[in-house]
N, C-alpha and C positions, 0 to 999 in steps of 0.2 A: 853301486857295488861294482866291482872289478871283475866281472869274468874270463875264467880260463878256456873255457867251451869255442870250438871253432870249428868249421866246416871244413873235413879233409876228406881225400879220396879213399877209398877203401882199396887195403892193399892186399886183402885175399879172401876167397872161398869157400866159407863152410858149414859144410850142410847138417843139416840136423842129427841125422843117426851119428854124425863121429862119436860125439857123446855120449849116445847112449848107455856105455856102456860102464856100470859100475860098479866098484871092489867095496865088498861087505868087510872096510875097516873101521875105525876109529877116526873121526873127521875132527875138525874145530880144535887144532894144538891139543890131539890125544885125546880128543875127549866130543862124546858121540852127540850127533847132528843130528837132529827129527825135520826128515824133508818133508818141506809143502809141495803137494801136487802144482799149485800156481807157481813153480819157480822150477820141475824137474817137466813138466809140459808145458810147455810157451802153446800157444793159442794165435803164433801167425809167424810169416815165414822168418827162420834164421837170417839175418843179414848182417855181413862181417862188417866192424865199425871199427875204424884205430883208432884210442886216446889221441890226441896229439900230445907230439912232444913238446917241452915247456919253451920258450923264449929265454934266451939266458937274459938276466940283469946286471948292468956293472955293479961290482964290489963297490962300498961307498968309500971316502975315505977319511984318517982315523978323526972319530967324535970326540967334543970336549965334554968334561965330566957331567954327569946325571943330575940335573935340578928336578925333582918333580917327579914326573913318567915319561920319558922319551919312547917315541915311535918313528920307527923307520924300517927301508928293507933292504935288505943283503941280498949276495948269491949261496947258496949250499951246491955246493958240487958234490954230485953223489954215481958213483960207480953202479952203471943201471943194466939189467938184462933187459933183452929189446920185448918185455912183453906185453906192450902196446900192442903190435902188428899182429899181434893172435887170440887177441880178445875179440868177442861175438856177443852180437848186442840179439838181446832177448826180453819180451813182454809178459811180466808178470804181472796177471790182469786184477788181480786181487787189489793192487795198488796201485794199480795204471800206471807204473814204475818200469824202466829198463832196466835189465840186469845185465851184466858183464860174464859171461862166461869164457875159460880156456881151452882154445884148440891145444890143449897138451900134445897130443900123436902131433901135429906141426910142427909145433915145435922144438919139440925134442928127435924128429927125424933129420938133426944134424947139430954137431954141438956149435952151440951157443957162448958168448963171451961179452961180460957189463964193458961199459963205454960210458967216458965220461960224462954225465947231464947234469947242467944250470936249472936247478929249481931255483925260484925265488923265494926267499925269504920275508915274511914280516917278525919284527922286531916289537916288545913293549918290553921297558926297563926300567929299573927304579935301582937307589942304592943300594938294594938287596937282593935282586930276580933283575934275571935277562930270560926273558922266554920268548923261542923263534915258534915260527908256524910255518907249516908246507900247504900256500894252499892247494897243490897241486897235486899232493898226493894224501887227498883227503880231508883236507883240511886240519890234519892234525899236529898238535901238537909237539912239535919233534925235538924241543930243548927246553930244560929248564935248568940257569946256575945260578947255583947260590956264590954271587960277584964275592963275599969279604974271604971265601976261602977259595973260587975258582972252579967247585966241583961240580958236576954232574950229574943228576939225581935217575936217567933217563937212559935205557936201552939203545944202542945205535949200531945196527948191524949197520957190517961194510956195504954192503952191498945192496939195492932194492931189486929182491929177486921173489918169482913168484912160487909158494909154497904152496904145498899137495895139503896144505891145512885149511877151516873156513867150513861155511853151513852149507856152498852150492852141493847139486845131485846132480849129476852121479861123481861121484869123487874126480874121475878124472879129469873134470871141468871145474876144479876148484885153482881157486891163484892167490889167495891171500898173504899179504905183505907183510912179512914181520920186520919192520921197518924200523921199528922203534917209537917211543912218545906213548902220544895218547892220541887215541881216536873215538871216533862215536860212532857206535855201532846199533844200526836200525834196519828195516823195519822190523824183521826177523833177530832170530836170537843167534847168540855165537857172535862172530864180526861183522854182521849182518849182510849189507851188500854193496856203500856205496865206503869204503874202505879206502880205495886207491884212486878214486876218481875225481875229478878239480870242481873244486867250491867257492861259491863267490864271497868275498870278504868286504867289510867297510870297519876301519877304526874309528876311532871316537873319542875323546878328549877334554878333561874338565880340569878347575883346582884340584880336586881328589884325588884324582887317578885314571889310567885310560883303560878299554875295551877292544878288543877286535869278537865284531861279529860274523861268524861263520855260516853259510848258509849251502843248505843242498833243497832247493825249491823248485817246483813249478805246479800252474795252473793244474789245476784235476784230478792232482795225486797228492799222498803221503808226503812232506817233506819237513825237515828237521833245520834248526837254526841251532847254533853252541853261542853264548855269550861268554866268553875269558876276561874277566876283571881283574887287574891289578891295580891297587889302593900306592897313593904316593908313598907312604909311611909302612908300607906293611912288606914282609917277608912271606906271605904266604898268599894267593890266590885263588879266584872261586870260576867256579865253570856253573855254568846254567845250559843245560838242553831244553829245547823244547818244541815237541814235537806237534804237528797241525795236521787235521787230514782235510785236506782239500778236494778229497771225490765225492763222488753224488752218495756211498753207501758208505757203513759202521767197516771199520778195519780193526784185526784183532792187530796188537801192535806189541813187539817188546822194543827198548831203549836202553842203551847202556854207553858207560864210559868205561873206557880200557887203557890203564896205562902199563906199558912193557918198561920196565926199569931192572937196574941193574947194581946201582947204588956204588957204582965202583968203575975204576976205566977200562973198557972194554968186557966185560963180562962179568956176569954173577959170580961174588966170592963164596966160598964156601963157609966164609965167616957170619952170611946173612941170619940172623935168626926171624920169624914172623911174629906181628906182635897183634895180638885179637882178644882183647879182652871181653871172653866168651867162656860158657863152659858146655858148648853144644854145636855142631856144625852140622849141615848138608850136605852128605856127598853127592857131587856131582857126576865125576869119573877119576877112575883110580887107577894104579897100575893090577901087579897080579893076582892072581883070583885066590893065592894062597894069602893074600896076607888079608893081618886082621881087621881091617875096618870092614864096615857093613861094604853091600851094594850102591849101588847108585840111587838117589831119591831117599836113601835110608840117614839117619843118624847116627853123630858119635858122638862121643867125649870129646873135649876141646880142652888140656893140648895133650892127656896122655890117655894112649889106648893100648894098654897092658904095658909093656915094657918100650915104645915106641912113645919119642917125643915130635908131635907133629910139626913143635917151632922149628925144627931143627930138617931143613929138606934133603940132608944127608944121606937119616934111617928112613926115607920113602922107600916105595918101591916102585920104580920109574916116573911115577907123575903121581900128584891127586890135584883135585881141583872141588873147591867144596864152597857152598854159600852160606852169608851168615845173614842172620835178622837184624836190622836195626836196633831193635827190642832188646837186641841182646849184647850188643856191642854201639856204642857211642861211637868208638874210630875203629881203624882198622888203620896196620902200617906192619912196617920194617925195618929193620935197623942191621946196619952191618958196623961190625966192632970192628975191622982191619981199618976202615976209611971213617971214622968215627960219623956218619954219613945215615940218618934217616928219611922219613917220610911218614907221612901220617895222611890219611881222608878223611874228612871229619862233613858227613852227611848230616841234611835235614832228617829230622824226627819220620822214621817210618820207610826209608831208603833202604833194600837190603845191600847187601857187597859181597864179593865174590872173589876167591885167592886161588889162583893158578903157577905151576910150576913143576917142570921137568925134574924127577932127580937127578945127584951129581951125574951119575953112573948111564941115563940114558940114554940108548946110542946113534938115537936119527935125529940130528942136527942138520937136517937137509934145505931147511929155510934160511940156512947159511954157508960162508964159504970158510969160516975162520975157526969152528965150532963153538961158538960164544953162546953165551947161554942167558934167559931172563926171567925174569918172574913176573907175571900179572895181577894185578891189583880192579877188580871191577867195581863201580857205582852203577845202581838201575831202578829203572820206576819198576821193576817185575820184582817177585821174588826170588826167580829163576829163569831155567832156558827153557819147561815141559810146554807143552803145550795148554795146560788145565793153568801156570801164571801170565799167559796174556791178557790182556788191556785191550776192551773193545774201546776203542775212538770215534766216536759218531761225526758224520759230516759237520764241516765249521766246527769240531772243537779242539782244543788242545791239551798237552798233557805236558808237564816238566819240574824241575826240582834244581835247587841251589846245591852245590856239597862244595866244601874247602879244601886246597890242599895247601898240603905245610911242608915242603924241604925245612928238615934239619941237619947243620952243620956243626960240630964241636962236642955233641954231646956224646958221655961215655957210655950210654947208652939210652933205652927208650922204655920206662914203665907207665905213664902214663901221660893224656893229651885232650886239652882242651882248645876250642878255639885262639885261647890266650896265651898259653904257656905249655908247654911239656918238660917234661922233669924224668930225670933218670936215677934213679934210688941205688947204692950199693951198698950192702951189707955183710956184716959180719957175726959172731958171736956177742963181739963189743962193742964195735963204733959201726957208724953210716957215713954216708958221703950223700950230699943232697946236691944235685944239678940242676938246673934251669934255662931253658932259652924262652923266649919270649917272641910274641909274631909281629908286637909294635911296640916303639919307646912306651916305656911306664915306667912310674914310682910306686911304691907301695910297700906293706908288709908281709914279709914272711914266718907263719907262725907255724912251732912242730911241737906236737905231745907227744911223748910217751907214756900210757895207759892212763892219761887225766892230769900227766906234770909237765908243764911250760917248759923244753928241753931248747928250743930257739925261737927268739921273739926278735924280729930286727927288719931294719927299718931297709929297701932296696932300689936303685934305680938301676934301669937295664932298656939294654937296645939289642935288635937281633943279631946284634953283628957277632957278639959274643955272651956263648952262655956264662952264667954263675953259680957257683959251687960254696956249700956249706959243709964244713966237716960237723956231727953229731956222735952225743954220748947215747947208743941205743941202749937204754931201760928195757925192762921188762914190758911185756905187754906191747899193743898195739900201736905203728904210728901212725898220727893225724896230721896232713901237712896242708896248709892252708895258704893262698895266694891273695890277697886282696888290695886293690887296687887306693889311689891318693884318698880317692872317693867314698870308699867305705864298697864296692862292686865287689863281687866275688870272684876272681879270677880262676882260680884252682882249686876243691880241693880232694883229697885223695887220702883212704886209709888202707893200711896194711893187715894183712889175715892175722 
């Protein structure tokens, strides 16, 4: 594996009490943190530690076209506030883990201004997906395009600056990056801890398709691997976490995948609608105390609660953030109608998922300089962030889950998704419009009734590059629309209320 880790000097001093002291606000992107004693009381002395800063890599230069999965790495220049130099390394002994904490008062005792830094980039690409990784600032996942239209699926603030958002205590030693991408966040819930910090990588490469494994390990403690699969043939992507405890005692543990996306260039459209084929949700945290969803921990209705459509992040009020059952939603995605530009997760049986997002109208965009805006999409082995959904991990074992993601391009919009196919339904009084994209070449049939009469029977081939659209006479009654493969396999299917 390639590590980023390297021994530098420490370039400043500080002591334990700076921190101390904490504002009884709203932590973790608006929405409230349950501090662990092992992370807000370290158990030996403060010692100031600086990241290092990355080694730039040359640019490569330009590649001939994509046979297969091609891997390689690039530079990302990215406009960085210097807060390496005021991070403080601290021992949380529950995990035999370092933790990063912010001398915030240092660093904001003069202003401050990004400068330009060489991350390195890894690359895996196929005809359909160019997905980059940072592994230096987390190892996360920081790009995914869909190459036949060019777009974007992924949040990308200008800037890597560090945000008053994140689970550390006491607030003012929080620094979490909303950077963009996806990340994985452990061992605690929220963005956990190792967020921002450099992870060692190895790619991997077959006939099928290639891998970059991500790793944040060491002897004696908690530490997490991410597996990113992309298949030669295929348009969509699987992530694999999985977490191992390597200390002498049981660790209670939460895991999650986080991606900040935006579906659109440079910030969330207001066109976004959420798509959660649920009719119950968790709230997590919410904006104000007048409006009508429950409390935190409590339930709603999924997607109207009185006269409030929660697809729609418009009518929020300033944020919610709510978790759903696997049990009760198969995917979980988004669709924005201006950039005809989805997404979908599509977890193993028993995964919950979790939807985060600002409304239009919210006015601290401080974890940026542009005021751009994003929305979060979570996978996790918990059901939640409380403390009552952690996962004890006993010495030597491990814990982790498969889930898929699927960028969609072209489609007029997003009703329903299966590993195979997603389809977008539009309706009227009188006719439908049936859509499809697909995640790999296939042939097959597509069959549609209306209340028990053969309305389309035909015969299709399709490749992701471009969805397919069927006009229909809607009948009365219900429709059944069926997907099925050369083979007689069941790709899709899906009925209407």
């Amino acid at each position: 594996m390639n590590s980023f880790f390297e021994t530098v000097q420490p370039k400043i001093v500080f002591a334990a009490g700076v921190i101390a002291l904490a504002l009884a606000i709203v932590a973790g992107c608006g929405r409230p943190a349950a501090a662990r004693p092992a992370t807000s009381t370290p158990t030996r002395p403060v010692t100031a530690t600086a990241i290092p800063t990355p080694t730039p890599t040359p640019t490569p230069t330009p590649r001939p076209p994509v046979i297969g999965v091609d891997s390689y790495t690039t530079t990302v220049t990215l406009p960085t506030y210097p807060f390496r130099d005021f991070l403080v390394e601290q021992l949380d002994p529950l995990y035999n883990m370092p933790v990063y904490y912010f001398n915030r008062p240092a660093y904001e005792a003069e202003p401050r201004q990004p400068a330009p830094v060489d991350y390195t980039g890894v690359v895996l690409e196929n005809k359909y997906l160019r997905l980059t990784f940072l592994p230096q600032l987390g190892g996360r996942l920081y790009s995914a395009v869909v190459k036949p239209t060019g777009q974007e699926i992924f949040y990308h603030n200008p800037v890597v600056k560090p945000s008053r958002y994140g689970v550390l205590q006491p607030y003012e030693a929080n620094w979490w990056l909303a950077s963009g991408g996806m990340e994985w966040a452990y061992p605690v819930q929220e963005h956990g801890y190792r967020f921002g910090l450099p992870w060692d990588y190895r790619v991997t490469q077959s006939a099928t398709g290639a891998a970059i494994i991500l790793a944040d390990s060491a002897p004696h403690r908690t530490g997490l691997t991410v597996t990113v699969s992309l298949p030669v043939d295929s348009a969509s992507f699987s992530v694999t976490p999985r977490l191992t405890n390597n200390a002498a005692i049981t660790v209670p543990v939460q895991v999650w995948t986080n991606a900040a996306l935006a579906l659109s260039s440079g910030s969330m459209s207001p066109d976004t609608q959420f798509v959660v084929p649920t009719g119950v949700i968790t709230i997590h945290s919410r904006g104000e105390l007048g409006w009508s969803l429950p409390d935190a921990g409590r339930r709603a209705a999924w997607p109207l609660v009185g006269q409030t459509d929660l697809r729609d992040y418009r009518q929020w009020a300033n944020y919610l953030g709510f978790f759903v059952a696997n049990t009760d939603a198969p995917f979980m995605g988004a669709f924005n109608a201006a950039t005809k530009l989805g997404v979908v997760r599509l977890p193993e049986s028993g995964r919950a998922g979790k939807l985060f997002a600002f409304s239009a109208g919210f006015p601290d965009r401080s974890y940026t300089d542009d005021n751009s805006q994003y929305f979060e999409l979570w996978g996790g082995a918990n059901n939640g962030f409380w403390p009552e959904d952690d996962l004890p991990v006993a010495p030597g074992q491990s814990l982790g889950w498969t889930e898929l993601w699927w960028p969609l391009a072209g489609l007029p919009g997003l009703t329903w998704a299966t590993e195979h196919v997603a389809i977008a339904l539009e309706q009227n009084e009188s006719t439908a419009t049936l859509s499809a994209l697909v995640a790999r070449p296939v042939t097959g049939q597509v069959r549609v009734t209306a209340a028990g009469a053969l309305i389309l029977n035909e015969r299709f081939s399709a490749n992701p590059a471009r969805p397919l659209s069927w006009p229909l006479s809607a009948g009365a009654g219900p429709l059944t629309i069926e997907f099925i493969d050369a083979n007689g396999g069941v790709l899709l299917t899906y009925q209407t209320n």
